[in-house]
C-alpha positions as CSV (number, residue, x, y, z in Angstrom):
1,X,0.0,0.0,0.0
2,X,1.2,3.5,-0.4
3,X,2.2,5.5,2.2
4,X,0.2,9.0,3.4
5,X,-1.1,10.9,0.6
6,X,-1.1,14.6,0.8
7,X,-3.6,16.9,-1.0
8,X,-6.2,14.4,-2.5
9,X,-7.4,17.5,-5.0
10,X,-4.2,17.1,-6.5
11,X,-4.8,13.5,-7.2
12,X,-8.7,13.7,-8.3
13,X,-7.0,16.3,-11.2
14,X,-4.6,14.1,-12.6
15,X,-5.5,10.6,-12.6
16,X,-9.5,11.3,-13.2
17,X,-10.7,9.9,-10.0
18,X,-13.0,10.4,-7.2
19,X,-12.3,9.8,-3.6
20,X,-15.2,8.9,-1.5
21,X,-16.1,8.4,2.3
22,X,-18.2,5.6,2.6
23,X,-20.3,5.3,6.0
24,X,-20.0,2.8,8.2
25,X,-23.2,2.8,10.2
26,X,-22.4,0.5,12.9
27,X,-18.8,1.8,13.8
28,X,-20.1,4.9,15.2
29,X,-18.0,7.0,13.3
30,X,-14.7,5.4,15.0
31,X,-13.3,4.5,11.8
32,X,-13.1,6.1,8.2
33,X,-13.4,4.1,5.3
34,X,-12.3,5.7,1.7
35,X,-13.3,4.4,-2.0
36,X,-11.1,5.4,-5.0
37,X,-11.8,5.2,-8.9
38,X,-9.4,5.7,-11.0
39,X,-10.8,6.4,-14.7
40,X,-8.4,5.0,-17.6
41,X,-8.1,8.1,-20.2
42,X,-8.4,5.7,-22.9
43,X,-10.9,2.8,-22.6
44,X,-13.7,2.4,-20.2
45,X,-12.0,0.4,-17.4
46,X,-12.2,1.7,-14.0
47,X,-9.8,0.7,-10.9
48,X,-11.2,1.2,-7.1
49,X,-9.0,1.0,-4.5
50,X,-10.4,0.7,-0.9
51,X,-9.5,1.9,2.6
52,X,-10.2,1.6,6.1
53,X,-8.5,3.1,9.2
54,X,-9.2,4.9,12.2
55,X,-7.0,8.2,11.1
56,X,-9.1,9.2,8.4
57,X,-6.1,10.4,6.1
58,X,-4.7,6.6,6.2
59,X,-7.9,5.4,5.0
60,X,-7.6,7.4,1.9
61,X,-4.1,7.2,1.5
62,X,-4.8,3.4,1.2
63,X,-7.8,3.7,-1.2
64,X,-5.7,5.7,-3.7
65,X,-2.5,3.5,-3.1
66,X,-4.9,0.6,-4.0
67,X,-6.5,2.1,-6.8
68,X,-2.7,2.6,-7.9
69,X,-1.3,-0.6,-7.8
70,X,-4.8,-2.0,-9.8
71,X,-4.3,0.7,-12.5
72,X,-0.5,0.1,-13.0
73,X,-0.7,-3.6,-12.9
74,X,-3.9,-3.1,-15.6
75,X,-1.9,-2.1,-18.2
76,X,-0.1,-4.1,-19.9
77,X,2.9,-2.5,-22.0
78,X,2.9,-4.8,-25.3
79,X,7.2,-3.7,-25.7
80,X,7.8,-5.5,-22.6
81,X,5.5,-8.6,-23.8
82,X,6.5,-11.1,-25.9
83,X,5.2,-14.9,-26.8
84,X,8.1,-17.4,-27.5
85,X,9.1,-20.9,-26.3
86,X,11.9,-20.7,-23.7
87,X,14.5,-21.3,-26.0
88,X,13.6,-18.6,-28.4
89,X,14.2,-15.7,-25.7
90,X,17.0,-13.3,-25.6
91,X,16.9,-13.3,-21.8
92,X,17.1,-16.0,-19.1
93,X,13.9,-17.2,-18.0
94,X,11.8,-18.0,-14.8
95,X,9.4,-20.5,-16.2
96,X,6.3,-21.4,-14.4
97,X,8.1,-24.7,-13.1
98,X,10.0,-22.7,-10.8
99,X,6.8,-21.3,-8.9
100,X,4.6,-22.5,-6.4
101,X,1.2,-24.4,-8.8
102,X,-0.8,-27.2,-9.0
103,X,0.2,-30.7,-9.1
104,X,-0.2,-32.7,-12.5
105,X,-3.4,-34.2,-10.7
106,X,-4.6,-30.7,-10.3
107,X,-4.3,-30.0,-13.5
108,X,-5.3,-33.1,-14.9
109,X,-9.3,-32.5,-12.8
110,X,-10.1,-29.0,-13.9
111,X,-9.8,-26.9,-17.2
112,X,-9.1,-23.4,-16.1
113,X,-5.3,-23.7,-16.2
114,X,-2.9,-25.4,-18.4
115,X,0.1,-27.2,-17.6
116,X,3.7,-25.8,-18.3
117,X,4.8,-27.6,-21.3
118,X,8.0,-26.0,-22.0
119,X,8.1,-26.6,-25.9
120,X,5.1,-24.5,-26.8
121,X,5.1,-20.8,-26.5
122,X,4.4,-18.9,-23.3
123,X,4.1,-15.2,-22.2
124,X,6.6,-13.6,-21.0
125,X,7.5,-10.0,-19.4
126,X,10.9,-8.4,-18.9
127,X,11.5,-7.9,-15.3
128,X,15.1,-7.6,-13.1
129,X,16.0,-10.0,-10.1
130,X,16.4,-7.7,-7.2
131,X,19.8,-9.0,-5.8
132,X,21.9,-9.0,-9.1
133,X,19.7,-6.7,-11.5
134,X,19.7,-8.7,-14.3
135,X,17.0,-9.1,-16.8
136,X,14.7,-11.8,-16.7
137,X,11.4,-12.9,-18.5
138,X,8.9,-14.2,-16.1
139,X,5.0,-15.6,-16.9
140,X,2.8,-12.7,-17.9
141,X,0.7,-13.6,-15.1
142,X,2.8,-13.2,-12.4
143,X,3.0,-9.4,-13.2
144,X,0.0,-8.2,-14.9
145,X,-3.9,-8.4,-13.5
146,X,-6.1,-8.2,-16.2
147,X,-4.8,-11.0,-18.4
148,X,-6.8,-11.0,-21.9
149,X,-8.8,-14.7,-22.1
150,X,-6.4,-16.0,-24.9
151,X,-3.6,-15.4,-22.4
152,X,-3.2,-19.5,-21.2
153,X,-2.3,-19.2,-17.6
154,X,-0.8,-21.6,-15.2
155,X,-2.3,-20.8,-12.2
156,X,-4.5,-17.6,-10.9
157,X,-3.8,-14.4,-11.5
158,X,-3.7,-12.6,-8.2
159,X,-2.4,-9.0,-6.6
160,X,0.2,-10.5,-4.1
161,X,3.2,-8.5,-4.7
162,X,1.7,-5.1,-6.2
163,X,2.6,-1.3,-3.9
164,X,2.9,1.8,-4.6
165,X,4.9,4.5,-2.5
166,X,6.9,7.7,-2.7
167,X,9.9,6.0,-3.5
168,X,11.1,2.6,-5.1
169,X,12.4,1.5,-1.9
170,X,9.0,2.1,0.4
171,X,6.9,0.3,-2.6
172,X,9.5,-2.7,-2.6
173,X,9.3,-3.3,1.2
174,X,5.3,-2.8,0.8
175,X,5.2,-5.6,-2.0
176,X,7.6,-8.0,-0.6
177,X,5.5,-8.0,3.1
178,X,2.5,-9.4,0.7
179,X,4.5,-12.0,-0.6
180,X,6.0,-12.7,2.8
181,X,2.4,-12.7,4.2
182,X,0.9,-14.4,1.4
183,X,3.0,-17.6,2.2
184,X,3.3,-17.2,6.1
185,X,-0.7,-17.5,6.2
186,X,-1.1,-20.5,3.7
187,X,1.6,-22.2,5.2
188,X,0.0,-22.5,8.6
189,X,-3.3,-22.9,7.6
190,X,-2.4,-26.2,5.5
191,X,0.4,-27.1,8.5
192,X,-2.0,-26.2,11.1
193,X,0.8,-24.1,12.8
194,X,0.1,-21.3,14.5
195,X,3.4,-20.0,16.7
196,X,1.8,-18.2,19.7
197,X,-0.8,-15.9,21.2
198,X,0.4,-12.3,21.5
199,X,-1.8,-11.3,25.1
200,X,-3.9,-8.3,24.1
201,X,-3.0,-6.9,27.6
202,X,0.4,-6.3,27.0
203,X,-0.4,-3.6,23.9
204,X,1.0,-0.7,25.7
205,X,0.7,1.6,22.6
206,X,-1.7,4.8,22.4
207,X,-2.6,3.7,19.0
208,X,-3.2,-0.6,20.0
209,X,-4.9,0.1,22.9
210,X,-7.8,2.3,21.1
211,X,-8.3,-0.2,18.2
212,X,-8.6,-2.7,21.0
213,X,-10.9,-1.1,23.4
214,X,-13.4,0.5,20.3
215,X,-14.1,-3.4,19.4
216,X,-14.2,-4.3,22.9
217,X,-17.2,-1.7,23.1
218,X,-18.8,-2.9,20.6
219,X,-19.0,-6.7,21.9
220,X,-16.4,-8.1,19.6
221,X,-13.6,-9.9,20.5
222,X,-10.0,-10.1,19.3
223,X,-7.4,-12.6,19.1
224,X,-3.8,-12.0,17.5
225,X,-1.2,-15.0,16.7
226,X,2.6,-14.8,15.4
227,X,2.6,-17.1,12.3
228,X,5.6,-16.0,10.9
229,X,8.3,-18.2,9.2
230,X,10.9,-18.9,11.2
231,X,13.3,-18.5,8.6
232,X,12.4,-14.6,7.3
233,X,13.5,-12.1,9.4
234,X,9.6,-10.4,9.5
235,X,6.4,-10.6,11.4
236,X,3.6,-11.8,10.0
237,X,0.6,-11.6,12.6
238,X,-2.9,-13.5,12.1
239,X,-6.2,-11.6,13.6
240,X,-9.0,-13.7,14.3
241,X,-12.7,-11.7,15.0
242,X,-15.4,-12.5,16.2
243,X,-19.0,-11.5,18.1
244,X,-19.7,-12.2,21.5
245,X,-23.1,-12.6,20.8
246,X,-23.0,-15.0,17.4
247,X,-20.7,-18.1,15.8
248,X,-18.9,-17.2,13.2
249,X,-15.4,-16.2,12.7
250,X,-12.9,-13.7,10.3
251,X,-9.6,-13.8,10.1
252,X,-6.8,-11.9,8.3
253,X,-3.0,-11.3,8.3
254,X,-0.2,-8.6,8.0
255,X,3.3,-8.6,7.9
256,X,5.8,-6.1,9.0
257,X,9.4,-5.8,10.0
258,X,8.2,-3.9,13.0
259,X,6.3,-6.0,15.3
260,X,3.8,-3.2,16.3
261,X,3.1,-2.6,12.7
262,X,2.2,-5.7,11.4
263,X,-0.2,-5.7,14.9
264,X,-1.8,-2.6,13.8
265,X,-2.4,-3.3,10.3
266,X,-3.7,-7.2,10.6
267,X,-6.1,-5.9,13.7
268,X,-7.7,-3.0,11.2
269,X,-8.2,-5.0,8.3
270,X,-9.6,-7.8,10.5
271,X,-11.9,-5.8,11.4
272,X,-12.7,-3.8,8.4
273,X,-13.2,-7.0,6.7
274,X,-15.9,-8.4,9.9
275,X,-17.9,-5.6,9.2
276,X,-17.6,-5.0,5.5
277,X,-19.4,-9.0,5.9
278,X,-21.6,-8.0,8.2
279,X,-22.9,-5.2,5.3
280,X,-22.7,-8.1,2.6
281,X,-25.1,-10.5,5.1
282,X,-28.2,-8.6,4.5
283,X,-27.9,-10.1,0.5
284,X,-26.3,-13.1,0.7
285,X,-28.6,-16.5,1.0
286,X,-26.8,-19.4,2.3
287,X,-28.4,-21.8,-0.4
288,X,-26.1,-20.0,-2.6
289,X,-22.5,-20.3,-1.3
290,X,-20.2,-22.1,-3.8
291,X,-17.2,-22.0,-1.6
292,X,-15.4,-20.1,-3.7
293,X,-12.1,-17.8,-2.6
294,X,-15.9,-14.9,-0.9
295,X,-17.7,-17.6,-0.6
296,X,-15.3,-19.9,1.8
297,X,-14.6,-16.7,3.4
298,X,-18.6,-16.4,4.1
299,X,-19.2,-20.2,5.2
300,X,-16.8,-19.8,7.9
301,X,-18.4,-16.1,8.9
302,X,-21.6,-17.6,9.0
303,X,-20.1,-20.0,11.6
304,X,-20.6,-23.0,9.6
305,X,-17.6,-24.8,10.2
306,X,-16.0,-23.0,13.7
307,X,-14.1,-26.4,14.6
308,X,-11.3,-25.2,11.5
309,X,-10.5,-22.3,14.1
310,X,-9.2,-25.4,17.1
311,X,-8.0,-27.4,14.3
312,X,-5.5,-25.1,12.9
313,X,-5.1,-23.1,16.6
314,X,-4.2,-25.4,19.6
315,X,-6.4,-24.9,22.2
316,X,-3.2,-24.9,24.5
317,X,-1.4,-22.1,22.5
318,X,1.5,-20.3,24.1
319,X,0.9,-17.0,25.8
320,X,3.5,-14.5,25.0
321,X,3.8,-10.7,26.1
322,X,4.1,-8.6,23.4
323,X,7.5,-7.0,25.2
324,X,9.2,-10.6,25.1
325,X,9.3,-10.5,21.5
326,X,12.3,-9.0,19.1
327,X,10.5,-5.7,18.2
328,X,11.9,-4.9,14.9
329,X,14.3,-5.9,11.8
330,X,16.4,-3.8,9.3
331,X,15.3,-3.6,5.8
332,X,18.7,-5.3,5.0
333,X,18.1,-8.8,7.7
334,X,14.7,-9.0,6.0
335,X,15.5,-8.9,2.5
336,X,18.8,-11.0,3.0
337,X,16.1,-13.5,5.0
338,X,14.1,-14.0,2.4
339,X,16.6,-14.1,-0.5
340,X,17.9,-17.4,1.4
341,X,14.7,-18.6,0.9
342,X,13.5,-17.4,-2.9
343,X,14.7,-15.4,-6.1
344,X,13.2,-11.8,-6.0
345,X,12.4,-10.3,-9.0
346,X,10.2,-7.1,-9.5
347,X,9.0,-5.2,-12.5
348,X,8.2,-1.4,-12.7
349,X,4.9,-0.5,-13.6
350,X,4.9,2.8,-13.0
351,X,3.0,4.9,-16.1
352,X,3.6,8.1,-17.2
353,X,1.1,10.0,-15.7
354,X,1.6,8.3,-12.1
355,X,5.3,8.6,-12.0
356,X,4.4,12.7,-12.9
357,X,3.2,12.6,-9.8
358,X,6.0,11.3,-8.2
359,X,4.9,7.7,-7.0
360,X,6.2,4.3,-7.7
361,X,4.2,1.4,-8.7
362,X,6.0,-2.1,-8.5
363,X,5.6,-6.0,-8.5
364,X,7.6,-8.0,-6.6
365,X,7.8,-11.7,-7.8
366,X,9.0,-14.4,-4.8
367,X,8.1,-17.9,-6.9
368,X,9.2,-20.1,-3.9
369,X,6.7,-18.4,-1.5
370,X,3.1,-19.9,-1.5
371,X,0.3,-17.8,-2.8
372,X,-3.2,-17.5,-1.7
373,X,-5.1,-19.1,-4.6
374,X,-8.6,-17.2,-5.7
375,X,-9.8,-20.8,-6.5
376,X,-11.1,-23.3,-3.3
377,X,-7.8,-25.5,-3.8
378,X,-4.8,-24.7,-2.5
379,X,-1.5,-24.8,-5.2
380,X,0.3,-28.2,-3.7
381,X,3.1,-28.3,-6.2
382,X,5.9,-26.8,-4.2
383,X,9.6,-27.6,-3.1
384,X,9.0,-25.0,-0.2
385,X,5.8,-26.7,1.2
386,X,7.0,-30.7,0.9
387,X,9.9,-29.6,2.9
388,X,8.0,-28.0,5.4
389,X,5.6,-30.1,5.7
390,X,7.8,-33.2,6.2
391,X,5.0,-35.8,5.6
392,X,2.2,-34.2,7.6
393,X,-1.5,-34.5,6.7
394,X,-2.2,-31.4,5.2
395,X,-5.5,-29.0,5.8
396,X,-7.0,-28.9,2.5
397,X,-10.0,-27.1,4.0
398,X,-10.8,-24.4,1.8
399,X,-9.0,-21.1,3.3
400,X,-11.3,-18.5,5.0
401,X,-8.6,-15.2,3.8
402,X,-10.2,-13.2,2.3
């Protein structure tokens, strides 16, 4: 996400786009949420971007940071593009093979993804590997969003890795905690490992202790776990909500090399998320849940499957205070962390008329790291999770992140 926007009028001028409170009627005005729409000159796409917060400036620095990254990663620059086999390319190659997928059996029981086959063309974007800065190809739909249909694809086409900021270096740390976060979460949900309980009393800050006590007011109740990897130098925190009063759970994750960062951010979007469902119940019949990536997300919301929580979360969880844990990392421990662990490539998306306005919009491209698949399966076909997993059963339960 980007990072505080200053003078919304400025940005409403040049990129076409509105920015709109929109109410939240059972908050009582404790927290802002923002919608932005960015209007592409050409053509008749639009790209929203959403934001929620207590500070009301955060909330719409988010929405427009959103509506960023969506319009950046929506345009596809055709010089960049091109559709070879692997041996017909000028540059080295990351082909799909290297990233986390589906298994052959995977492929071989559904039709909305193709198999690698590495003698028939694929394609391909220029991009740069991080660490050494050389060129690379990698699949088109690890970079772009809106893939055209005759585009084959591998596996979904997701926003893991997309941030805009002020600079290259803020939207690169934004991007890579997605990708961090993106695998720490999958990777306990099919492990069923969940480090420890972070106690809710020992949240000292100003800024904790408000988001804490406005949902304690309003009869919900909060539970944050560490679930990071042991082997990245980041924190990636899980938020489970609920009501006092109802089954039903939600549950979402951030990660951040400061500790009370990634705190914040997972307890806000857990939240925004809880209540943004709570809108949504009002239209949704149950008949009509199909399990998919909203409606898993639902199912478990509607509280029809609450065991998952004491499946994945021992009941006997380690306690932890929040000041027995390392605080913070360096930029440099993180990104050395996770380079032990994955290549990290990124490609610039950053068009004319947002880099006039002095932002930076990037994807950053981990293919070790898990994903969070759109579809009800998870990808299984990875080095990274067979080693990890070491044999255990895995929770194939469809995944409740939203």
């Amino acid at each position: 996400m980007m990072n505080h926007v200053n003078g919304s009028k400025k940005y409403q001028e040049k990129l076409i786009h509105t920015i709109e409170s929109v109410p939240i009627s059972m908050m009582n005005n404790q927290f802002h949420r923002y919608m932005a729409i960015i209007k592409q000159k050409s053509g008749q796409r639009i790209f929203p971007g959403t934001g929620f917060s207590m500070d009301y400036h955060v909330a719409k620095s988010h929405a427009v940071g959103e509506a960023i990254e969506r319009y950046c990663a929506g345009i596809m620059n055709p010089i960049d593009i091109v559709k070879r086999p692997i041996n017909d390319l000028d540059y080295p190659c990351i082909p799909p093979l290297h990233f986390n997928r589906y298994t052959n059996e995977q492929y071989a029981n559904q039709d909305k993804f193709e198999q690698y086959n590495k003698n028939s063309e694929h394609n391909w974007v220029l991009a740069n590997n991080y660490m050494t800065g050389d060129t690379v190809y990698l699949p088109i739909e690890t970079v772009y969003l809106l893939i055209p249909n005759q585009y084959k694809r591998f596996r979904d086409v997701v926003s893991t890795g997309l941030a805009s900021g002020p600079c290259f270096d803020a939207a690169f740390e934004n991007a890579l905690n997605e990708c961090i976060e993106k695998d720490a979460f999958m990777l306990s949900w099919l492990l069923r490992k969940v480090n420890y309980e972070i106690s809710l009393d020992s949240l000292k800050t100003k800024k904790l202790n408000k988001l804490i006590q406005s949902m304690e007011n309003m009869n919900y109740s909060l539970r944050i776990y560490d679930i990071s990897q042991p082997e990245i130098k980041s924190f990636t925190i899980l938020t489970v909500i609920k009501a006092n009063d109802s089954i039903g759970f939600y549950m979402t994750a951030s990660t951040n090399r400061k500790l009370s960062k990634a705190i914040k951010k997972s307890i806000e979007e857990a939240i925004s998320g809880y209540v943004t469902l709570q809108e949504k119940s009002v239209y949704h019949s149950n008949s009509d849940l199909d399990m998919s990536k909203e409606g898993s997300t639902y199912y478990y919301f509607k509280g029809f499957d609450d065991s998952v929580l004491s499946e994945v979360i021992s009941p006997e969880i380690e306690v932890k205070n929040f000041e027995s844990i390392e605080q913070e990392y360096t930029f440099t421990e993180m990104i050395q962390s996770v380079a032990s662990q994955t290549d990290i490539y990124y490609k610039d998306l950053t068009t004319v008329d947002i880099r006039e306005l002095n932002l930076v919009s990037l994807r950053v491209v981990t293919p070790s790291l898990l994903i969070l698949p759109y579809e009800k399966e998870a990808l299984l076909e990875s080095e990274r999770l067979q080693r990890l997993s070491d044999g255990v059963e895995l929770n194939l339960k469809p995944h409740p992140f939203p």
